[in-house]
C-alpha positions as CSV (number, residue, x, y, z in Angstrom):
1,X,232.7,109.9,129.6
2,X,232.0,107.0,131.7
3,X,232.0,108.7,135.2
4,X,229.5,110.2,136.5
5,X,230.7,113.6,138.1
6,X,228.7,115.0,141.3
7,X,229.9,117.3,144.6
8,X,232.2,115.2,147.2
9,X,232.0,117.5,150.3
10,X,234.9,118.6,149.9
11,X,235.0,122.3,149.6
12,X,238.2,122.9,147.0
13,X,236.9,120.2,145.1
14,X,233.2,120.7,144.7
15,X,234.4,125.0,144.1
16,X,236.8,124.0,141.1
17,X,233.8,121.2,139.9
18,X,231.3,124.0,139.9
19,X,233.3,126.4,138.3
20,X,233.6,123.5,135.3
21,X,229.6,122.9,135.6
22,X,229.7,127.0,135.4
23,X,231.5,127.1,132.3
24,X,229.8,124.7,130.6
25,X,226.9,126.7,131.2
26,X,224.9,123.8,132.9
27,X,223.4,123.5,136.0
28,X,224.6,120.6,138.0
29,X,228.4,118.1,137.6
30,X,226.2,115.6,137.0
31,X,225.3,116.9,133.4
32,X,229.0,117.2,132.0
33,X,230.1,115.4,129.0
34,X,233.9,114.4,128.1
35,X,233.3,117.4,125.4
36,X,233.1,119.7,128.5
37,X,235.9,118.8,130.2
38,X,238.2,119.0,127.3
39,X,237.2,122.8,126.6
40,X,237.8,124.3,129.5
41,X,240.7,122.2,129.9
42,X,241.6,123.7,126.1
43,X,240.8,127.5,127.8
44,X,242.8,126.8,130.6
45,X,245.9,125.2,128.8
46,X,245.9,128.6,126.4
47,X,245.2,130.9,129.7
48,X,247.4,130.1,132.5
49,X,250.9,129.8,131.3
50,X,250.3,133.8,130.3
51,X,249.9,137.0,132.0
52,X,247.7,138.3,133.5
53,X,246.8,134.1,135.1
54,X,250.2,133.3,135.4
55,X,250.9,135.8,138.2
56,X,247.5,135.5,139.5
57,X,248.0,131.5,139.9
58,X,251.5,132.5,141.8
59,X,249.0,132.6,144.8
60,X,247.2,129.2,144.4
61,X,249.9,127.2,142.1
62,X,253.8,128.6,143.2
63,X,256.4,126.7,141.8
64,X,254.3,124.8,139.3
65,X,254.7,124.6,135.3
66,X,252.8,128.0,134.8
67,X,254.5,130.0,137.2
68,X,258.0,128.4,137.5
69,X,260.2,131.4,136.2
70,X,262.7,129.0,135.0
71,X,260.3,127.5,132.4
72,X,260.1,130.9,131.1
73,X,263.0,130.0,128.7
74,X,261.6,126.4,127.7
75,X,257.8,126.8,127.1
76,X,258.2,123.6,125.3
77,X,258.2,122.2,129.1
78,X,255.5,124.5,129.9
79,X,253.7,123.1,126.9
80,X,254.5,119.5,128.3
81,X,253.4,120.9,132.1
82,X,250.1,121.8,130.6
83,X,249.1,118.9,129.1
84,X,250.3,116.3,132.0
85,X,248.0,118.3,134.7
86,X,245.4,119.3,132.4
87,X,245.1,116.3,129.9
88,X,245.4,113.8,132.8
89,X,242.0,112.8,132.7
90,X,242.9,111.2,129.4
91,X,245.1,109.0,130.4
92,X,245.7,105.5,131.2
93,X,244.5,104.6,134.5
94,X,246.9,102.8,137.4
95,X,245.5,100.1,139.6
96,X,245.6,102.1,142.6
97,X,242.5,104.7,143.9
98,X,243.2,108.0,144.4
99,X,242.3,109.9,147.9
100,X,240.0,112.9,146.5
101,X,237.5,111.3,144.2
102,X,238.2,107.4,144.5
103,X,239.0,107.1,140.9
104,X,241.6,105.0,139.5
105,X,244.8,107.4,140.0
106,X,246.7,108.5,136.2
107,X,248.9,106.7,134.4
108,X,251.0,110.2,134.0
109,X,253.8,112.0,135.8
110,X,252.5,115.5,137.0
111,X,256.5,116.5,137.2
112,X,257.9,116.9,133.7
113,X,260.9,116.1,135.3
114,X,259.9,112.9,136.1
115,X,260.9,113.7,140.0
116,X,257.5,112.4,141.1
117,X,256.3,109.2,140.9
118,X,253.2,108.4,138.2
119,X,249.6,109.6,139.7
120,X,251.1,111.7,142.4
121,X,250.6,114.9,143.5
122,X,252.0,117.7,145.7
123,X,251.5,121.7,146.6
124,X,252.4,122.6,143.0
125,X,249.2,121.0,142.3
126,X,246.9,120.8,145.1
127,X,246.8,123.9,147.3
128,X,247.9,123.3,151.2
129,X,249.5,120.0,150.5
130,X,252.7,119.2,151.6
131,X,256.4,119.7,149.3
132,X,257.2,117.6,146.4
133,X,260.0,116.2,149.1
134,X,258.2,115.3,152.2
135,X,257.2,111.8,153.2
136,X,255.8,112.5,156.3
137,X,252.8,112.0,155.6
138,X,252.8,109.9,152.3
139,X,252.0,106.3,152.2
140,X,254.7,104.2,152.9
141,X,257.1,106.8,152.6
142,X,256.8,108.0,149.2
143,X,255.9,111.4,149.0
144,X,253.1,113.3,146.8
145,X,249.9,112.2,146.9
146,X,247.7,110.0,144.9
147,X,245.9,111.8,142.3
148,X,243.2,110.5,138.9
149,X,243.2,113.1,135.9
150,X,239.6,114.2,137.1
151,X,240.8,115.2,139.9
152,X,243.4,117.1,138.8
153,X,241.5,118.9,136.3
154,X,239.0,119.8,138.7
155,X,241.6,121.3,141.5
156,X,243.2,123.5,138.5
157,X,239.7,124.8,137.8
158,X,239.7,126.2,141.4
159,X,241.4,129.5,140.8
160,X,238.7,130.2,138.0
161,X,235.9,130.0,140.5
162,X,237.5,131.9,142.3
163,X,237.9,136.0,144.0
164,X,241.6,137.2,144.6
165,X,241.2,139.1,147.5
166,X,243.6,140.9,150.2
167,X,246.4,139.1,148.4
168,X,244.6,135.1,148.5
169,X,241.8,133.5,147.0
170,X,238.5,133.7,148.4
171,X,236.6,129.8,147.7
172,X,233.1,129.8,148.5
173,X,231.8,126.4,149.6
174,X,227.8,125.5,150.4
175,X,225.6,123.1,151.3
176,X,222.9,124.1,148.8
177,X,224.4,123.4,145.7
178,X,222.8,126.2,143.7
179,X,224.0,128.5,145.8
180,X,227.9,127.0,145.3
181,X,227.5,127.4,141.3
182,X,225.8,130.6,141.7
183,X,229.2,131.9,143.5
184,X,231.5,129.9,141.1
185,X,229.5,131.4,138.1
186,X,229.7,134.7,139.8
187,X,233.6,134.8,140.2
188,X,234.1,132.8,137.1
189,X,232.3,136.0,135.2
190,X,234.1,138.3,137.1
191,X,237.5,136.6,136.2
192,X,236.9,136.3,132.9
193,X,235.9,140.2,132.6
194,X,239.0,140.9,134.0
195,X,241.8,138.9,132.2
196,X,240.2,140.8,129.0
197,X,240.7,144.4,130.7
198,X,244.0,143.1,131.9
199,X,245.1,142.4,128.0
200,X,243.3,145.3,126.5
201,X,245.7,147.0,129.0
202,X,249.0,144.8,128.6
203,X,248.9,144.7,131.9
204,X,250.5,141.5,134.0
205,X,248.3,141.6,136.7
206,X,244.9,140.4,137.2
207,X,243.0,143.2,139.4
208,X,241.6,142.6,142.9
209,X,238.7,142.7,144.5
210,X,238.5,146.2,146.6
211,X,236.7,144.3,149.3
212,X,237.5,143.2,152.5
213,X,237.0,138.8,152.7
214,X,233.9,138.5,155.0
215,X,232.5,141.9,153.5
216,X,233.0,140.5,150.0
217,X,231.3,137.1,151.0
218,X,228.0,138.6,152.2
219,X,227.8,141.2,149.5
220,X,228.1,138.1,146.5
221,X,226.3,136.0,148.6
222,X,222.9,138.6,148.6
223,X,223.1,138.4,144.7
224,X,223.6,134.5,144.5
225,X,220.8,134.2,146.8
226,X,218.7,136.6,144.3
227,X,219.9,134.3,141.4
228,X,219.1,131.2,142.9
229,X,215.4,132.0,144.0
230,X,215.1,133.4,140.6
231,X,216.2,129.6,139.5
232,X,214.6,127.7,142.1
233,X,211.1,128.8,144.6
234,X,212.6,127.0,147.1
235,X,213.1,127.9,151.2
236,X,215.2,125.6,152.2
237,X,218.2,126.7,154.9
238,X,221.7,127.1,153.6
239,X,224.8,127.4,154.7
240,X,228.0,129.2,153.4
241,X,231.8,128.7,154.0
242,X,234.4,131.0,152.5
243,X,238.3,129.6,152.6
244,X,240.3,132.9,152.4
245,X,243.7,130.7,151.2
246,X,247.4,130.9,150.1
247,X,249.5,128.4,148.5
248,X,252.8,130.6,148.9
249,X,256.0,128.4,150.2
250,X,256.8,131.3,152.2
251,X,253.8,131.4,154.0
252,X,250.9,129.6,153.0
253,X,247.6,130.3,154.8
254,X,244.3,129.5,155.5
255,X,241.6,131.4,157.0
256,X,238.0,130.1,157.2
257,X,234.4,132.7,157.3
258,X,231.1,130.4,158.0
259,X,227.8,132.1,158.1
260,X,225.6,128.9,159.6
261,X,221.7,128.5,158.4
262,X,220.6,130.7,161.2
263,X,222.3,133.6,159.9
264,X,221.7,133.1,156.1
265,X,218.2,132.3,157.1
266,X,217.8,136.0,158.7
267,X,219.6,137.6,155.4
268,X,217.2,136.0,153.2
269,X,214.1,137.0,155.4
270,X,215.4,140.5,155.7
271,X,216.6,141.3,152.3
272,X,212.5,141.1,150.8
273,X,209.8,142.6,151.5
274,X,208.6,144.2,153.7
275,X,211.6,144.5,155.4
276,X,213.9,145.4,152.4
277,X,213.8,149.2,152.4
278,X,214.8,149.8,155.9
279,X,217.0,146.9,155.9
280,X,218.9,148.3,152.7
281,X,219.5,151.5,154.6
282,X,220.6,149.7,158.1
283,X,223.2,148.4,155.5
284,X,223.8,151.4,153.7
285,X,224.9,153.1,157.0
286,X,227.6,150.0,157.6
287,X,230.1,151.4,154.6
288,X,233.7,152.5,155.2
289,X,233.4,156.8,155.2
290,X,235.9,157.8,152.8
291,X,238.5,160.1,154.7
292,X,237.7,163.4,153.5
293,X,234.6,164.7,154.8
294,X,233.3,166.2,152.1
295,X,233.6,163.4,150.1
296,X,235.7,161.7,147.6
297,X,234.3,160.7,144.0
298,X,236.7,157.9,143.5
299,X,236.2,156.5,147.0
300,X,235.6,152.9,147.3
301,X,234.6,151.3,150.4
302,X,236.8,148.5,151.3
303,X,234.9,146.9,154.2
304,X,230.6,147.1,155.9
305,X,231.0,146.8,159.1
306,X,227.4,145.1,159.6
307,X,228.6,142.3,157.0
308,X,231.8,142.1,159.3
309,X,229.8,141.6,162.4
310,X,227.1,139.2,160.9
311,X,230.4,136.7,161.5
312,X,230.4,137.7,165.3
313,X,226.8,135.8,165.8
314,X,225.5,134.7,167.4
315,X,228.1,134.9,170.2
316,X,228.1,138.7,169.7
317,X,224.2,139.4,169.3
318,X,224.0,142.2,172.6
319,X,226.7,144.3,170.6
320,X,225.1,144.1,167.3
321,X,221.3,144.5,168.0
322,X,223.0,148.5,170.2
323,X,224.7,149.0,167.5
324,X,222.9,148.4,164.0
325,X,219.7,148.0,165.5
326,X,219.3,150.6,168.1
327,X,221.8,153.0,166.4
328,X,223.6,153.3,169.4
329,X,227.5,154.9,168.2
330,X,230.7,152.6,168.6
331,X,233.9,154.2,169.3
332,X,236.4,152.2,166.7
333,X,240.3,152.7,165.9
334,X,239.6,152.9,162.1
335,X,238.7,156.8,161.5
336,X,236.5,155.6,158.4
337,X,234.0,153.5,160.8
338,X,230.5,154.9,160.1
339,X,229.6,153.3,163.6
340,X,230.9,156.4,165.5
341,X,228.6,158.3,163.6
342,X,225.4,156.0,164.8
343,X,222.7,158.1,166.8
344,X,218.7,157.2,167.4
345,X,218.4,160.6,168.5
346,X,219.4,161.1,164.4
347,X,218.2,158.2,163.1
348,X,214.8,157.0,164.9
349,X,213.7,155.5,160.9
350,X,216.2,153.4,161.1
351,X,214.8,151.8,164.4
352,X,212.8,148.9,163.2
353,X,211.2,146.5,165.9
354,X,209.7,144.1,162.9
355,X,213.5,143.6,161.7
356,X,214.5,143.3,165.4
357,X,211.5,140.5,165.6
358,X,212.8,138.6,162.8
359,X,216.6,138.8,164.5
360,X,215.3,137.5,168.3
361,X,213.4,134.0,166.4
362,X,215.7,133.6,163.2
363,X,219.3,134.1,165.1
364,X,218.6,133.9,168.8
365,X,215.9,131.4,168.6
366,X,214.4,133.5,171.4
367,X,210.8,132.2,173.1
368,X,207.9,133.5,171.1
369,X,205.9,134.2,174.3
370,X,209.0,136.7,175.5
371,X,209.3,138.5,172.4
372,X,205.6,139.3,172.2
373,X,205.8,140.3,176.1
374,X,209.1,142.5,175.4
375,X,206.6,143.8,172.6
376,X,203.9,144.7,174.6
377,X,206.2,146.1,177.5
378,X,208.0,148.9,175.2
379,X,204.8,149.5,173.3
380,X,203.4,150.4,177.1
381,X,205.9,152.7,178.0
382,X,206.2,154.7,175.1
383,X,202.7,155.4,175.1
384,X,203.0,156.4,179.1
385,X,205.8,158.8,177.9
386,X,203.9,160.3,175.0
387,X,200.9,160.8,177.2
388,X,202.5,161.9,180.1
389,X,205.9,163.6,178.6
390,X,207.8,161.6,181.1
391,X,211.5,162.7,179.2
392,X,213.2,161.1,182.4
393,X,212.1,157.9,182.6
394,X,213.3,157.3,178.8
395,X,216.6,159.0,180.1
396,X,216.8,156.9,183.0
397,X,215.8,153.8,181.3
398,X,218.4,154.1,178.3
399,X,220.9,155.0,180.8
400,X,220.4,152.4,183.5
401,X,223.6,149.7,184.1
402,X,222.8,147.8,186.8
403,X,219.6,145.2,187.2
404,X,218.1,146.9,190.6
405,X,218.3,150.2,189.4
406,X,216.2,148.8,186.1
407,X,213.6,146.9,188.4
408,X,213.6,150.5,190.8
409,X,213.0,152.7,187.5
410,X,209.8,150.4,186.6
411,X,208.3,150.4,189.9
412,X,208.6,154.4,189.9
413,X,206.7,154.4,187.0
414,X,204.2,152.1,188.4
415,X,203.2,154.0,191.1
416,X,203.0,157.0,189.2
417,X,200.5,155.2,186.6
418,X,198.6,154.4,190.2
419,X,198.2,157.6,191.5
420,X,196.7,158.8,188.3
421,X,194.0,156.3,188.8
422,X,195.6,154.0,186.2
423,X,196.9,150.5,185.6
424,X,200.5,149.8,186.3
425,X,202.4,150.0,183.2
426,X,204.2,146.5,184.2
427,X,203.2,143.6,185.7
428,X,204.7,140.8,187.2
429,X,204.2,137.8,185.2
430,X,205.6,139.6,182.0
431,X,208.2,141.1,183.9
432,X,209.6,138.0,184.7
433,X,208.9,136.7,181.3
434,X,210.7,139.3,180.0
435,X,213.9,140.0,182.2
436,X,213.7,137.2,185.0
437,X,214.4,133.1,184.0
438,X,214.3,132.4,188.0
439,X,213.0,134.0,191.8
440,X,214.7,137.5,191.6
441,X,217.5,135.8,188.9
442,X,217.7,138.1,186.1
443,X,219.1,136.4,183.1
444,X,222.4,137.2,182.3
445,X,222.0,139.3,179.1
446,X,218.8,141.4,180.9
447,X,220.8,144.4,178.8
448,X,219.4,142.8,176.0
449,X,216.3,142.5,176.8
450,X,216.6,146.1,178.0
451,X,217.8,147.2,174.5
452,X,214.6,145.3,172.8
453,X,212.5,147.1,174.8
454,X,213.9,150.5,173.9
455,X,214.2,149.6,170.3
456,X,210.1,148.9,170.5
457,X,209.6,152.2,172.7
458,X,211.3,154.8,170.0
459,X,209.5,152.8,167.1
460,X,206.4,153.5,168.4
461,X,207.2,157.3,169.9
462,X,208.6,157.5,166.4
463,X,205.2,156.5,165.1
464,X,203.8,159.0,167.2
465,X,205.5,161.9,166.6
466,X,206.8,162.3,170.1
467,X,210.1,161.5,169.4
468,X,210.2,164.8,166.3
469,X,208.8,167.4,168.9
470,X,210.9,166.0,172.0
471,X,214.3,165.2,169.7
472,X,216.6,167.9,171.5
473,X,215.3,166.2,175.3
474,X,216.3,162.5,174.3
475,X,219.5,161.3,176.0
476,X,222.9,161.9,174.3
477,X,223.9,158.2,173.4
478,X,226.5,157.0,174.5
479,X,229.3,155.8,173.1
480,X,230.7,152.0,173.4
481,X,234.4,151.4,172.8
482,X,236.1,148.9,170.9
483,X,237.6,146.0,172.5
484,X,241.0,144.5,172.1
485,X,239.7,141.4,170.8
């Protein structure tokens, strides 16, 4: 092969190039050889004009030469389909450049009806394109769109690299490009499992993931990560892009999950030690809860709602740190959300201020001077509480909605530390640090900041043993209530 084959940037592309490099069992594009291309493109030729790929490329390929229901009673042209789209990156090359890989565009009709003009391509072949028909947007009015074997091959690798999921494929684009062939190799394994159950079974169908998209994403994205350190001691950041996608005519669609460095960065840090344990059971607590009550053996969890919300940041970080990281419950429309089962009253182990650190610098980017005050502040007042059994001023503090009442509840406590002969529990200059970014202007997410205080305090009266002989006096949390976003 006299090209050299490496990622483009573009996401379809570089998912169906991986899932080549995966099935060639080598490491990077760069390494293929002509011998590679021609046996997956051997595999695919024998797979996908049969069931169970056929149905499962109805998703990604409608209408073309391996789903087309009226080939089903010429496979000769199915035969002919196959090797025009798959054996394209034999063939003579035209003097024009295609628009995907800048290669010379085939010498090769993609429609074996010869209604396309030579090197041209439309949805049949490329998902999200335009119809075979439409010149709007084709070059001087002829419709399709330029095309070189490569790139055709590579585009009908897609699906393989692939997880069907809710009814579409789920393609898994990133920047690191250990991490994209660790997904490609991933769902290429998976696929391949399947389409052997599938005609053990004689059944027609390939089976679908149980998972929700973005819940599926983060799951396979915590074991690529594991298999790409494994692979590589390297920390550099990542980023990871799912395209949730369907080719259908009758209503093709496109929807997009991005988890940006910041957030990947946190998942990495989180997922070793020392944070793992309590991280693992954070996340354990996110599952859908099957609808019996006492349980259901079959019962598989379709959606984690902390994997769900990891998409929400960090626009969404006040919501997420009271709910998954203070344990405080979340009244949801879905029955089967664990959130409405939350409690730190119940679940004070799962209160982790190291965890909440790592959150505040690795997704907020928060001011390391602040977060060590916030530190301080809550590891203050819960030793004021345990040494003085002051139940109320927990209360009171969890409690408190408005910003004066906040500043009147730590003032109180003040002056009670004076009269005892004491220190005041707060001062002003980390005061301000913590809840203040002007003269008496209280940032606008002082909740926060409240929250991370608390979330310090019941660590440490959780250390102490306060919280275990005081359980029954803590406040009743209360519930927050699902929006109609």
């Amino acid at each position: 092969m006299d090209i050299t084959l490496s990622y483009t940037g573009h996401p379809l592309l570089d998912v169906g190039l991986a899932t080549i490099t995966a099935f060639a069992k080598k490491q990077r594009p760069e390494e293929l050889t002509e011998k590679d291309l021609e046996e997956i493109s051997a595999y695919m030729a024998s797979m996908y004009a049969e069931d169970p790929l056929k149905s499962f490329l109805t998703v990604v390929f409608p209408n073309s030469g391996f789903t087309q229901p009226a080939y089903e009673k010429a496979p000769e042209k199915r035969q002919v389909y196959a090797e025009r789209v798959l054996g394209a990156h034999t063939a003579e090359m035209l003097p024009v450049v295609d628009e995907l890989l800048g290669l010379p565009a085939a010498n090769v009709s993609y429609d074996v009806d010869g209604k396309l003009e030579a090197g041209r391509a439309d949805r049949r072949h490329v998902p999200l394109l335009t119809g075979q028909t439409v010149i709007n947007f084709g070059a001087e009015g002829v419709p399709g769109m330029l095309m070189s074997g490569l790139a055709m091959l590579i585009t009908h690798a897609l699906p393989l690299g692939c997880l069907k999921c809710a009814g579409r494929l789920l393609a898994v684009h990133s920047d690191n490009p250990d991490i994209l062939l660790a997904f490609a190799h991933e769902f290429l394994g998976h696929n391949r499992k399947q389409i052997d159950l599938a005609r053990q079974a004689g059944s027609k169908k390939l089976a679908e993931s149980s998972q929700a998209p973005m819940t599926a994403l983060v799951h396979k994205l915590l074991s690529a990560e594991r298999m790409r350190t494994e692979a590589r001691e390297d920390d550099l950041p990542f980023s990871v892009t799912a395209y949730h996608l369907s080719n259908s005519g009758q209503g093709p669609s496109l929807d997009m999950y991005h988890l940006p460095t910041q957030i990947t960065g946190f998942l990495r840090t989180v997922s070793r030690d020392p944070y793992a344990a309590q991280w693992n059971a954070i996340v354990a607590r996110g599952w859908q809860q099957p609808r019996n009550a006492k349980g259901d053996k079959e019962f598989e969890p379709r959606y984690n709602t902390l994997y769900e919300d990891l998409f929400r940041l960090p626009e969404d970080a006040l919501r997420f740190v009271r709910t998954y990281l203070l344990r405080v419950p979340w009244r949801a429309r879905d029955r089967q959300d664990p959130r409405a089962t939350y409690s730190f009253r119940e679940e004070a182990q799962l209160v982790s201020w190291p965890i909440t650190e790592e959150f505040l610098k690795g997704v907020l980017n928060m001011n390391a001077e602040r977060v060590q005050e916030i530190r301080k502040m809550g590891d203050r007042l819960a030793q004021y509480v345990s040494e003085q059994n002051d139940q109320a001023l927990l209360r009171t503090f969890y409690r408190v909605r408005r910003y004066s009442d906040l500043r009147t509840i730590l003032l109180r406590a003040n002056m009670a530390n004076l009269r005892r002969g004491a220190e005041p529990l707060v001062k002003f200059d980390p005061f301000i640090t913590v809840f203040e970014e002007g003269d008496e202007l209280p940032y606008p997410n002082w909740q926060l900041a409240r929250d991370l205080v608390l979330i310090r305090m019941i660590e440490r009266l959780h250390d102490l043993g306060w919280l275990r002989q005081h359980q029954n006096s803590l406040p009743e949390a209360e519930e927050e209530v699902e929006s109609n976003e």
